[in-house]
N, C-alpha and C positions, 0 to 999 in steps of 0.2 A: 559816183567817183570810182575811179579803178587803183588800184596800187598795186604794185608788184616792187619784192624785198631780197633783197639777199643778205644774208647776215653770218656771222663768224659766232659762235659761244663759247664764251670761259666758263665755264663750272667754277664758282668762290668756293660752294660747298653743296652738300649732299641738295639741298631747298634752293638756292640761288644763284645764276647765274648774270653773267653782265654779256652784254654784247655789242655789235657795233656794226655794220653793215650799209648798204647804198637802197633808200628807198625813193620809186620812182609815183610819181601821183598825177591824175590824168584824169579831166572831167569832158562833159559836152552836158548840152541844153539845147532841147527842142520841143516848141510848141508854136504858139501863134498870139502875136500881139492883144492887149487889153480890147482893141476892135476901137479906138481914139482917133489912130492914122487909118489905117488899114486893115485888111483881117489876112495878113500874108502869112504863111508859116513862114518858121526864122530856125534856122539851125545856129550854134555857137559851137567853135572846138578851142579847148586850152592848151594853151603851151603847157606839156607836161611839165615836173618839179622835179628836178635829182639832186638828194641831199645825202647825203652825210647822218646816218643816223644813232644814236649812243641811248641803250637801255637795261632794265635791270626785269630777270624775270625769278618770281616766285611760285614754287611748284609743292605737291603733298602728294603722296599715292592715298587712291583714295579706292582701290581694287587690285587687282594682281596684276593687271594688263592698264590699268585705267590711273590717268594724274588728273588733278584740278591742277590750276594755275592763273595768275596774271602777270603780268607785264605792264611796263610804260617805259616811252621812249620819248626821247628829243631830237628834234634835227633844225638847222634854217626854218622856219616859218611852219613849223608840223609839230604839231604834237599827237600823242599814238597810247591810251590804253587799249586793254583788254582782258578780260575775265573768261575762262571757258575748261573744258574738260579735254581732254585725247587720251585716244583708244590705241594700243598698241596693235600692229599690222602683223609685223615681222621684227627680227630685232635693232634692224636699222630702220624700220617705215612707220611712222603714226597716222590718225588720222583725225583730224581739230573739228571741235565743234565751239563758237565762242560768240560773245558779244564785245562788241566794237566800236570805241568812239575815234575817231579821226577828223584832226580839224589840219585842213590846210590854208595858210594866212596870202593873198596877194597873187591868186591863181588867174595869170592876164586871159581872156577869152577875145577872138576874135570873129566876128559874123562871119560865116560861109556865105561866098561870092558879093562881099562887102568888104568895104573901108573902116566899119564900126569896131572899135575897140573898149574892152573895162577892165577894171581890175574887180576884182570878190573875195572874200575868204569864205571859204565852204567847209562845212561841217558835216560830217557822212556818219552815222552811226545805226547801229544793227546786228542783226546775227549774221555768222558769216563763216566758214568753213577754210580748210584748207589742208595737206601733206607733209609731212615733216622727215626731210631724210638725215641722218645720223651717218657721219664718214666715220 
């Protein structure tokens, strides 16, 4: 699964923030059937998700340069934690290191160079990184 976020943050207080921002989620599937029919390789691509997303994040300094934190978020059909550390760059740039649950509910796939269509909910979880820039 891929995701790409944009988000806005209110600071409530020094520990928590709320936020709210447009998350986009986007899967494919490929291998080769059970070998029942056929033994064909089978590609699938999903219609990405763009929603609407509203979250609350919880953070601790836990070094001079360094925060823990987690987060969880809601959007249509997504729900989004995550637990992890970031390391200070510079004084607007971070850099994330985190573990990650992401469930997206009713992601339609369709076969490449087919008529075949489904619906899934998929669930992506993991360690996972990323950039944080501060305006």
């Amino acid at each position: 699964m891929k995701t790409q976020e944009f988000n806005i943050l209110y600071k409530i207080d020094k520990n928590i923030s709320f936020y709210t921002g447009i998350i986009k989620a986007s899967s494919s599937i490929t291998g080769a059937d059970n070998g029942t029919i056929t033994d064909y390789p089978y590609s699938y691509t999903a219609d990405a998700k763009n929603a609407m997303q509203f979250g609350l994040i919880g953070n601790t300094k836990i070094g001079a340069k360094t925060t823990a934190y987690a987060s969880f978020a809601v959007a249509s059909d997504i729900t989004d934690w995550k637990i992890g550390v970031s390391q200070q760059i510079t004084p607007n740039l971070e850099f994330n290191l985190d573990y990650r649950n992401i469930k997206v509910n009713d992601i339609s796939y369709t076969e490449d160079n087919a008529n075949y269509k489904f619906t899934r909910d998929v669930t992506s979880k993991g360690l996972g990184y990323g950039i944080t820039h501060k305006f």
